[in-house]
BAMAR-837785 format. One line per field, with one value per residue: residue number from 0; residue in one letter; x, y, z of N, C-alpha, C in turn. Coordinates in steps of 0.05 Angstrom, whole numbers, plus 5000, padded with zeros to 4 digits. Example, Ala and Ser with C-alpha at 12.3 -4.5 7.8 and 13.67 -1.06 7.14 Angstrom:
2
k <- [0/1] .
r <- [a/s] .
n.X <- [5264/5257] .
n.Y <- [4886/4955] .
n.Z <- [5156/5142] .
ca.X <- [5246/5273] .
ca.Y <- [4910/4979] .
ca.Z <- [5156/5143] .
c.X <- [5264/5258] .
c.Y <- [4934/5001] .
c.Z <- [5156/5157] .
// end
This chain:
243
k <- [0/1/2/3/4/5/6/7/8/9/10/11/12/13/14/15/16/17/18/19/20/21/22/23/24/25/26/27/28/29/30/31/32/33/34/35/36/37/38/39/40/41/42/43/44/45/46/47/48/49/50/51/52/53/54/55/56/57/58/59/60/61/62/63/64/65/66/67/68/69/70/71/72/73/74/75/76/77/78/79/80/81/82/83/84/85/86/87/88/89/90/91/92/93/94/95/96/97/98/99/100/101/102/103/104/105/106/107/108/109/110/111/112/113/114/115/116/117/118/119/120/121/122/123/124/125/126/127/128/129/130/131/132/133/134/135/136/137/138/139/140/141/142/143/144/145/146/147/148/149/150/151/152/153/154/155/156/157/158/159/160/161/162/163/164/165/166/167/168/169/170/171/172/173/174/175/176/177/178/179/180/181/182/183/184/185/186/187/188/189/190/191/192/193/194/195/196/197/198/199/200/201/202/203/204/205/206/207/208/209/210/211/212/213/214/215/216/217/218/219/220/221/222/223/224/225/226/227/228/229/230/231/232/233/234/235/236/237/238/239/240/241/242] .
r <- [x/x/x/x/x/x/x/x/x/x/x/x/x/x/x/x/x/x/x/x/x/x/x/x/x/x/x/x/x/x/x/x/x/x/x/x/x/x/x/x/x/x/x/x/x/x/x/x/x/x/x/x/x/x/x/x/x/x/x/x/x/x/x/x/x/x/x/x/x/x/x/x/x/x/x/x/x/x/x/x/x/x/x/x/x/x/x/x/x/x/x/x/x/x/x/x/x/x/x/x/x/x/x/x/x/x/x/x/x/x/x/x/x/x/x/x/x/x/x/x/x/x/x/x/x/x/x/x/x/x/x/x/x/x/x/x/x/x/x/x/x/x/x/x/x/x/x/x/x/x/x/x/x/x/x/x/x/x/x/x/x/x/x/x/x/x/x/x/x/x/x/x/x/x/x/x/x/x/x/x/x/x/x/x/x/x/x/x/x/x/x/x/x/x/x/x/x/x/x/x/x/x/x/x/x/x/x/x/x/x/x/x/x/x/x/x/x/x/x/x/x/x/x/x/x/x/x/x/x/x/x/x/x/x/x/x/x/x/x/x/x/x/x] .
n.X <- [5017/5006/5021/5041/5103/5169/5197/5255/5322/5350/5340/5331/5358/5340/5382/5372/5387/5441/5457/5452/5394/5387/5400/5342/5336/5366/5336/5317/5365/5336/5308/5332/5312/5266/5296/5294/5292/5335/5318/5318/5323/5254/5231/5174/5197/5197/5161/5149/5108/5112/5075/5063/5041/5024/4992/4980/4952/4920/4912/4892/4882/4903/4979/4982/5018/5021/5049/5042/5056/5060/5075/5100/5135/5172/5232/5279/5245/5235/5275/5276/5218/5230/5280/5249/5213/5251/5263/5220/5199/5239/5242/5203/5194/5189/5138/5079/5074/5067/5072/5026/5013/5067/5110/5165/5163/5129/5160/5194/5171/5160/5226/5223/5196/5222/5259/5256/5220/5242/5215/5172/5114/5043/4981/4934/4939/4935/4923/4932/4919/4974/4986/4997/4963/4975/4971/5007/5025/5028/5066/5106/5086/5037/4978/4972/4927/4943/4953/4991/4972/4992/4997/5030/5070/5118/5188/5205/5166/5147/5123/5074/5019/4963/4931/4903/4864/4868/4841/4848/4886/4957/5015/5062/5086/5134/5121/5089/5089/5096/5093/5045/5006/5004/4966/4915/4877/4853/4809/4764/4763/4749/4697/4663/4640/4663/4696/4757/4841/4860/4810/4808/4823/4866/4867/4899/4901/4913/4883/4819/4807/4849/4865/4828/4812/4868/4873/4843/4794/4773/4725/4688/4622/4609/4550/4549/4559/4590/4638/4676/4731/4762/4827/4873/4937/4969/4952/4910/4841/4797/4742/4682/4642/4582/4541] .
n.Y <- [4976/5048/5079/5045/5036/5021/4953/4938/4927/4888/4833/4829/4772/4733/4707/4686/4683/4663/4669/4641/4619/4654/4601/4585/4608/4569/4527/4548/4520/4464/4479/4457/4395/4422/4469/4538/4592/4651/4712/4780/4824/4830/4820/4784/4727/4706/4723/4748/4776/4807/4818/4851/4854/4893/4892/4926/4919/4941/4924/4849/4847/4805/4812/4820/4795/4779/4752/4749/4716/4703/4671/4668/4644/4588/4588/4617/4644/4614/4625/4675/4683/4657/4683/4740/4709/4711/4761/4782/4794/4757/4701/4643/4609/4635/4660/4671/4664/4651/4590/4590/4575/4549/4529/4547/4587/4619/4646/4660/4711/4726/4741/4787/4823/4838/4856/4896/4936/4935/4914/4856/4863/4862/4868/4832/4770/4739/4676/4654/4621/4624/4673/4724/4763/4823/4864/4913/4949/5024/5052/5052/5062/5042/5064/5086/5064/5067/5034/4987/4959/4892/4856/4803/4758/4733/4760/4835/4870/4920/4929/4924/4946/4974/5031/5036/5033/4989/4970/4922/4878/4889/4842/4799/4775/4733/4691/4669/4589/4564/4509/4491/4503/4465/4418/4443/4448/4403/4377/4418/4410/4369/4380/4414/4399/4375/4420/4443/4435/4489/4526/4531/4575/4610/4649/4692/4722/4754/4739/4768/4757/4712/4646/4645/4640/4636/4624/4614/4569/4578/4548/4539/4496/4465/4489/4542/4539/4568/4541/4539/4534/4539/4554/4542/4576/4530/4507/4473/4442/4499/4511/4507/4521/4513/4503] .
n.Z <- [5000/4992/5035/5070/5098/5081/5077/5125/5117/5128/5172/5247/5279/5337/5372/5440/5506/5544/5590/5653/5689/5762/5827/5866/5929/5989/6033/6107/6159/6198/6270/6318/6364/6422/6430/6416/6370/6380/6398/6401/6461/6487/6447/6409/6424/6476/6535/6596/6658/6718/6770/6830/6894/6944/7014/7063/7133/7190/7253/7260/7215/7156/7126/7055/7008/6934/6890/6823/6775/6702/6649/6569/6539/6572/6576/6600/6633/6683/6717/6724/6754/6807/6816/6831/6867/6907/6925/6947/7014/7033/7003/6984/7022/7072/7065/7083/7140/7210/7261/7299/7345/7370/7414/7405/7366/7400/7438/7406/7389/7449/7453/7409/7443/7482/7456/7421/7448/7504/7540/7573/7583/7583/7554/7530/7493/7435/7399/7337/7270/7236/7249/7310/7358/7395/7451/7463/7525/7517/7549/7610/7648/7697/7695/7649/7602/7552/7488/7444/7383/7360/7305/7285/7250/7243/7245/7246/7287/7281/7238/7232/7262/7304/7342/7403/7467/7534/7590/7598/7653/7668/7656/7647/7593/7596/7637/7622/7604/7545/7539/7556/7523/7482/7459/7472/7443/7430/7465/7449/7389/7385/7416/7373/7327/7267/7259/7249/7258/7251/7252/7311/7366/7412/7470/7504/7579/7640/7698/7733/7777/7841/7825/7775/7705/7652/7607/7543/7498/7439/7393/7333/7304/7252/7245/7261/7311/7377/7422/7480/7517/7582/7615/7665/7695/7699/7653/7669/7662/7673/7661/7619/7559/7529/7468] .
ca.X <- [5000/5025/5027/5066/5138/5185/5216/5280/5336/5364/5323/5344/5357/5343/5406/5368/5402/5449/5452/5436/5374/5394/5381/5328/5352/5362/5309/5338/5367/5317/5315/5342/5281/5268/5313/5271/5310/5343/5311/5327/5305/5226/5206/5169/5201/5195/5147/5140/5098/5101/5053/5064/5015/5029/4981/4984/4934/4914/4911/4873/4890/4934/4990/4985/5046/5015/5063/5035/5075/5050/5098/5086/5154/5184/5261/5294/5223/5238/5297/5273/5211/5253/5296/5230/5200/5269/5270/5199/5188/5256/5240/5188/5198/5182/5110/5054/5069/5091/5046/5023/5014/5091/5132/5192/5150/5120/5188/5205/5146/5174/5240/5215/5185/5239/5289/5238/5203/5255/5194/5153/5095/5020/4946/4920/4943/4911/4944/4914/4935/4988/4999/4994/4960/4991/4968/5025/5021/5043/5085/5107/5068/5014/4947/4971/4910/4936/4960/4998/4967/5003/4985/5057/5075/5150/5201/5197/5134/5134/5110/5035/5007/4939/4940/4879/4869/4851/4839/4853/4909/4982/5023/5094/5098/5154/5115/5065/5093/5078/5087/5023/4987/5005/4943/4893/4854/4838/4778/4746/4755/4724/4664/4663/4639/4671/4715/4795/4850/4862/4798/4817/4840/4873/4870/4919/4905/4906/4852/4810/4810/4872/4859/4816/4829/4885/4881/4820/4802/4748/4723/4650/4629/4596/4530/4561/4566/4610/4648/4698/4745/4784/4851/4894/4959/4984/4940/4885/4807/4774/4704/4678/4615/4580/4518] .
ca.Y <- [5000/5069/5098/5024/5034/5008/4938/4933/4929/4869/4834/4819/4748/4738/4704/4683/4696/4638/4675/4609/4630/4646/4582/4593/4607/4552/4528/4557/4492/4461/4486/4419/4395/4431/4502/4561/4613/4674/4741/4808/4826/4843/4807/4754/4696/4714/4740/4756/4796/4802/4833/4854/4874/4896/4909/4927/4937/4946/4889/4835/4845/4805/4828/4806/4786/4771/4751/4737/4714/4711/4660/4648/4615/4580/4589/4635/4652/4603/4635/4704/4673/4653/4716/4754/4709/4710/4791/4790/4772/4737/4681/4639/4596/4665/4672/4642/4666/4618/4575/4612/4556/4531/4537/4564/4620/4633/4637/4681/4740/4748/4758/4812/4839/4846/4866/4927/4955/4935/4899/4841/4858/4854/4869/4804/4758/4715/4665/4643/4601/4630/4691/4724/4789/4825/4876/4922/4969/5042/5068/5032/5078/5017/5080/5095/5045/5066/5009/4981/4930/4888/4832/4788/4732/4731/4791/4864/4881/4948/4933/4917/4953/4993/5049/5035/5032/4973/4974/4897/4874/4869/4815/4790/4752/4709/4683/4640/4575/4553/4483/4483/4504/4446/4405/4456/4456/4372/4378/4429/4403/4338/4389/4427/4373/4389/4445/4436/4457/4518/4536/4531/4593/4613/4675/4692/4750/4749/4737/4794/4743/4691/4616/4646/4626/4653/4615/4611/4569/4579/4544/4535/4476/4472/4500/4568/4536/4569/4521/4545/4515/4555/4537/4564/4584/4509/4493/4451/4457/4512/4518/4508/4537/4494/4516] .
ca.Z <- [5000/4988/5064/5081/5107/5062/5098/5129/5093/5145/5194/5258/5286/5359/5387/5465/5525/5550/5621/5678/5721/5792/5844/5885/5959/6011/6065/6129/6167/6220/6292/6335/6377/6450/6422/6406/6359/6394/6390/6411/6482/6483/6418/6415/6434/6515/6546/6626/6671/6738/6777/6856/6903/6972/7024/7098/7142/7211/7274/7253/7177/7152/7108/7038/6989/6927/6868/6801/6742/6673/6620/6555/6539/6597/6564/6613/6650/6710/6727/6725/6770/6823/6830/6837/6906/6924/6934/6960/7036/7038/6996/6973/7051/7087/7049/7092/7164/7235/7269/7329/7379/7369/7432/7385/7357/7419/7444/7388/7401/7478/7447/7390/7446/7497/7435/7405/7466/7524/7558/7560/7592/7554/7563/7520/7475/7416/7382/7319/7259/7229/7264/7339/7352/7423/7461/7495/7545/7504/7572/7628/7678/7701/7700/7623/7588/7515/7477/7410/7388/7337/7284/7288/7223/7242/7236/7262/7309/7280/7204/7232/7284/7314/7367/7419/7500/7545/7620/7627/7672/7655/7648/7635/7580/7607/7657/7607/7596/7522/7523/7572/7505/7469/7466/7491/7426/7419/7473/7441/7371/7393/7430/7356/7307/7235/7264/7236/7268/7231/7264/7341/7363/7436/7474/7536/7594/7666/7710/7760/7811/7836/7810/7756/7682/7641/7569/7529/7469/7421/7366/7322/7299/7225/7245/7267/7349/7386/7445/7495/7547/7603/7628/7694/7688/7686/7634/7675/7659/7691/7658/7594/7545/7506/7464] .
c.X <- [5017/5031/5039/5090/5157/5196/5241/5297/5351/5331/5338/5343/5355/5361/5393/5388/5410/5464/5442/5423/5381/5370/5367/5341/5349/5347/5330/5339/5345/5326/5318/5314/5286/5282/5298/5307/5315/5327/5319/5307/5283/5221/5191/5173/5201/5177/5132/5123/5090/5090/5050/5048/5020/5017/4979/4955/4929/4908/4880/4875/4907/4951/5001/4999/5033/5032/5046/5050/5066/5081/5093/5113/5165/5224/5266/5274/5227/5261/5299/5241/5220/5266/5273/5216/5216/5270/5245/5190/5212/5261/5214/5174/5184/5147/5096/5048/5082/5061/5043/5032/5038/5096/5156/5177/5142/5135/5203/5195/5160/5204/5239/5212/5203/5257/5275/5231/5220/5238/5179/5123/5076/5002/4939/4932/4925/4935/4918/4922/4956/5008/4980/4990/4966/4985/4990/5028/5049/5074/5093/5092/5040/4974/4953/4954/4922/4959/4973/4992/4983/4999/5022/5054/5101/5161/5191/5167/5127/5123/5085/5031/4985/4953/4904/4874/4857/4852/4843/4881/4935/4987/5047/5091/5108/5141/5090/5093/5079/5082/5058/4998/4989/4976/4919/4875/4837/4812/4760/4741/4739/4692/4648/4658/4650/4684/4748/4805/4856/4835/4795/4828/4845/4883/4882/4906/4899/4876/4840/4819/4838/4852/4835/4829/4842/4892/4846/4814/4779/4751/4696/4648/4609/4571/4540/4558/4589/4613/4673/4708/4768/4803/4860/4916/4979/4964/4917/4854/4806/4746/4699/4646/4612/4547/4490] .
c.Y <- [5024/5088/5072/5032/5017/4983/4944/4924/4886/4857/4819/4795/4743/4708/4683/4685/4667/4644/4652/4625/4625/4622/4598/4595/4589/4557/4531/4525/4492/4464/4458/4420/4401/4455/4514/4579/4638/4701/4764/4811/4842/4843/4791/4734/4692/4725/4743/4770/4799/4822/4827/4872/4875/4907/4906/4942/4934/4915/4875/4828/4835/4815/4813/4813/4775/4773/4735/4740/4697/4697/4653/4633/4614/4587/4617/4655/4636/4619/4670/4704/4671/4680/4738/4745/4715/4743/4798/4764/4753/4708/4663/4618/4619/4673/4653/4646/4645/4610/4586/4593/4547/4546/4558/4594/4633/4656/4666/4702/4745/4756/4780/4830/4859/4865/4888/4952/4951/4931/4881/4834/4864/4861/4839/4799/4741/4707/4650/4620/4606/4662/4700/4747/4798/4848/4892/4941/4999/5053/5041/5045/5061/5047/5088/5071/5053/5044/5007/4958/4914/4858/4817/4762/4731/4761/4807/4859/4902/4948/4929/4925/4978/5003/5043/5036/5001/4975/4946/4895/4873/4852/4816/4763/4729/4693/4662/4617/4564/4530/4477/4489/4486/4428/4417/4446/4425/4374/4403/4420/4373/4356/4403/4412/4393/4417/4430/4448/4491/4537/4540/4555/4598/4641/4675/4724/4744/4765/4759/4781/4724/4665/4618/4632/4652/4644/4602/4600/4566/4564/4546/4512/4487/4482/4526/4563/4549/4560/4549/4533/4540/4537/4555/4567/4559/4495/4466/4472/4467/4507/4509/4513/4521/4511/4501] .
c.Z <- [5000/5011/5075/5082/5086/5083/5100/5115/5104/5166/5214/5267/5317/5374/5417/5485/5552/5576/5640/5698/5736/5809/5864/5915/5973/6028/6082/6153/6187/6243/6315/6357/6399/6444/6420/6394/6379/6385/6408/6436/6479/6465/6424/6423/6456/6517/6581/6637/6698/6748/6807/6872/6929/6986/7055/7111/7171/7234/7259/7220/7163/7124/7084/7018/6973/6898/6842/6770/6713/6653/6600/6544/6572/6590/6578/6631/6682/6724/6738/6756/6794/6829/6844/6863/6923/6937/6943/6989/7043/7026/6999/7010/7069/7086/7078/7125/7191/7243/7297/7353/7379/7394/7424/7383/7381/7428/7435/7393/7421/7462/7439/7417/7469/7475/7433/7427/7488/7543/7548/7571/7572/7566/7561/7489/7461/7400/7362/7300/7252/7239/7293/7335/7392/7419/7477/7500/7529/7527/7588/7651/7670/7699/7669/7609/7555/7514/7449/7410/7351/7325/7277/7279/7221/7236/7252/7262/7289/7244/7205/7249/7281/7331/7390/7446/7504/7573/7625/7647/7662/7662/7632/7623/7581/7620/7643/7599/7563/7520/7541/7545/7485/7476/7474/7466/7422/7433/7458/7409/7370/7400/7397/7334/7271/7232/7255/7266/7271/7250/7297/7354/7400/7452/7509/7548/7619/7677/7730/7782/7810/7825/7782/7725/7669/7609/7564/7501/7468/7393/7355/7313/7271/7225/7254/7301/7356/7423/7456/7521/7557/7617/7657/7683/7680/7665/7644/7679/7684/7691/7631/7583/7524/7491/7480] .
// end
């Protein structure tokens, strides 16, 4: 046609291109079984969180240590675990409190109390399960009724305590034998049907009158009863309250 291009004088030949396609890249070797791959601290491959709650509060309250730890790999989480009960409370052994009625512990309280206050006299004691709540006289002048009263789970007196009065009697400490509280609580958990130990509890203070009683234990039994037995100073029945 007469607006057609004249052809090429040559035409070209296409040659192809004897260039070797790059190999595809190698699978990355397999991770040996029980390994996890390394990552940069606070990626993914770890992940902790602990979470500390510390709360104090007044006699009668006890003082709660509450550690909660959060793993979702275990690979270098136990170890970080661990360091963390160890710096709270002294260790993971420390958590939980003493057992009130022990001789030892007992034992231990008149010390605290001699070592802190440079006396061991008292209004009234209670010993419970795990810890001992103590009444002691703020002064030593016998017509001063104000009082510290303190909630005691081992260690310093002075990390739990109320301020309040009482008019009962003092009382030197020293002068209670605690192995006479060994055994107080079996007759009443026999009088207390479906009462534990745990539930038994024992309260110390001298008496208005002489040969009166000077140790008191209470328990309930599963209907909400509450029993009680009175001791003397050597630990023989006085009286007891039944419903």
């Amino acid at each position: 046609m007469a607006n057609e291009p004249d052809p090429p004088e040559k035409w070209r030949v296409y040659e192809g291109d004897s260039t070797p396609d790059p190999e595809p890249p190698a699978d990355p070797p397999p991770v040996p079984y029980g390994d996890t791959p390394r990552v940069p601290y606070g990626g993914a491959g770890q992940s902790y969180s602990p979470t500390i709650i510390v709360h104090s509060g007044g006699s009668g309250v006890s003082k709660l240590i509450l550690v909660i730890i959060a793993m979702v790999v275990l690979s270098g989480g136990v170890a970080a675990a661990i360091a963390i009960f160890s710096a709270v409370d002294s260790g993971i052994g420390s958590i939980g409190g003493i057992d009130a009625k022990d001789p030892d512990d007992f034992s231990e309280l008149v010390d605290k109390l001699e070592e802190e206050h440079g006396s061991t006299e008292v209004f009234w004691v209670g010993l419970y399960t795990d810890y001992i709540i103590v009444d002691v006289p703020y002064t030593n002048d016998p017509n001063d009724t104000r009082e510290l009263n303190y909630n005691w789970r081992g260690g310093d007196l002075d990390d739990n305590y109320s301020k309040g009065t009482s008019t009962d009697p003092r009382f030197d400490l020293k002068t209670i034998d605690p192995a006479v509280i060994d055994g107080m609580c079996d007759p009443i958990l026999e009088l207390a049907e479906g009462a534990t130990p745990d539930d038994c509890y024992v309260f110390i203070s001298k008496p208005d009158e002489p040969g009166g009683a000077w140790f008191y234990t209470s328990a309930s039994d599963e209907f909400g009863r509450s029993y009680s037995i009175q001791y003397d100073k050597d630990g023989v029945e006085v009286s007891r309250t039944v419903p």
